[in-house]
C-alpha positions as CSV (number, residue, x, y, z in Angstrom):
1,X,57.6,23.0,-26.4
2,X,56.4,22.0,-23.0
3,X,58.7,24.9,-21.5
4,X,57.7,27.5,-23.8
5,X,53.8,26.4,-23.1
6,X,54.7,26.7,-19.0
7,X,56.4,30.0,-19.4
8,X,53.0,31.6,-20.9
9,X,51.0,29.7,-18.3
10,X,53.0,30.8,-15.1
11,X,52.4,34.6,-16.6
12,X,48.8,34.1,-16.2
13,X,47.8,31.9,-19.6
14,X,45.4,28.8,-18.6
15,X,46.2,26.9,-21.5
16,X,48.3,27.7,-24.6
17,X,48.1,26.5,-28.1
18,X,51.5,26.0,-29.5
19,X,53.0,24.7,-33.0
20,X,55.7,22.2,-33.3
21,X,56.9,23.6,-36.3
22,X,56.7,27.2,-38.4
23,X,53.3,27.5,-39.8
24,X,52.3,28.5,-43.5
25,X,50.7,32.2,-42.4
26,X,47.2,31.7,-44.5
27,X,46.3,28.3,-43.1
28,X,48.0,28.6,-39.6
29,X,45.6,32.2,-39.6
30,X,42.6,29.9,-41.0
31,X,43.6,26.9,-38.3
32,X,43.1,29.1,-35.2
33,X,40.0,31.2,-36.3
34,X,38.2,27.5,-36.8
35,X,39.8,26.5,-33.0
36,X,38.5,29.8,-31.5
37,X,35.3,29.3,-33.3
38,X,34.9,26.1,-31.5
39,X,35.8,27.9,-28.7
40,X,32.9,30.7,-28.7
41,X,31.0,28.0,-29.2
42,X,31.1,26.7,-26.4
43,X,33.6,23.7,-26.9
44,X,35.8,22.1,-24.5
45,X,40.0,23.0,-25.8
46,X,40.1,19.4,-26.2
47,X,36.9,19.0,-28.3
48,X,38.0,22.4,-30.5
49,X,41.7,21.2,-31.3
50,X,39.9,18.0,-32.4
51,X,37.3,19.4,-34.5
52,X,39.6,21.9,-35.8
53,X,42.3,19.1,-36.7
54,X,39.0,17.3,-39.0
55,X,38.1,20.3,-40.5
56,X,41.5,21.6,-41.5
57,X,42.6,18.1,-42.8
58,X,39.5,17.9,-44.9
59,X,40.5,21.3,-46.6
60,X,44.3,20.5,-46.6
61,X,45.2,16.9,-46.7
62,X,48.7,17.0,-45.6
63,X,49.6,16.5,-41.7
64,X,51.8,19.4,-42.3
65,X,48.3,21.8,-42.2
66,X,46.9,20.4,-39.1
67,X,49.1,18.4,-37.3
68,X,51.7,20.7,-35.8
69,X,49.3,21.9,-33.2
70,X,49.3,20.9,-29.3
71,X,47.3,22.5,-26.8
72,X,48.7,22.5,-23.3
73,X,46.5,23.3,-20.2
74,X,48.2,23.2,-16.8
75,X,51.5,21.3,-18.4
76,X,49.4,18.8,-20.1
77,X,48.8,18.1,-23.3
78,X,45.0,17.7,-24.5
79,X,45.3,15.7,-27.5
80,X,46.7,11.9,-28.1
């Protein structure tokens, strides 16, 4: 993951949200509209993958729906 993330990032990608396993299309679609809601919004990346995370698990319990995400900025990861 961490070397797919730095490959988008030393193309000219300042962060890059990436899934650590294949996503169900509808709520993988529905996960990343919420994040880059949070994102217009004016949210930090590590305050929209958190927000998005609540608001997905509300809607679909199962850590299979929200928990595959990581967002990586500069080779880091932004969530624990």
């Amino acid at each position: 993951m961490a070397n797919f993330a730095r490959a988008f990032q030393q193309a000219g990608a300042h962060s890059v949200v990436v899934s650590l396993w294949p996503l169900v299309d509808h709520q993988g679609m529905e996960f990343m509209k919420v994040f880059y809601g949070h994102r217009q919004a004016g949210k930090t990346r590590r305050e929209a993958l958190r927000l998005t995370r609540r608001e997905i698990k509300t809607k679909y319990p199962h850590p299979y729906y929200w928990g595959y995400s990581s967002c990586m900025a500069r080779g880091e990861r932004l969530h624990k």
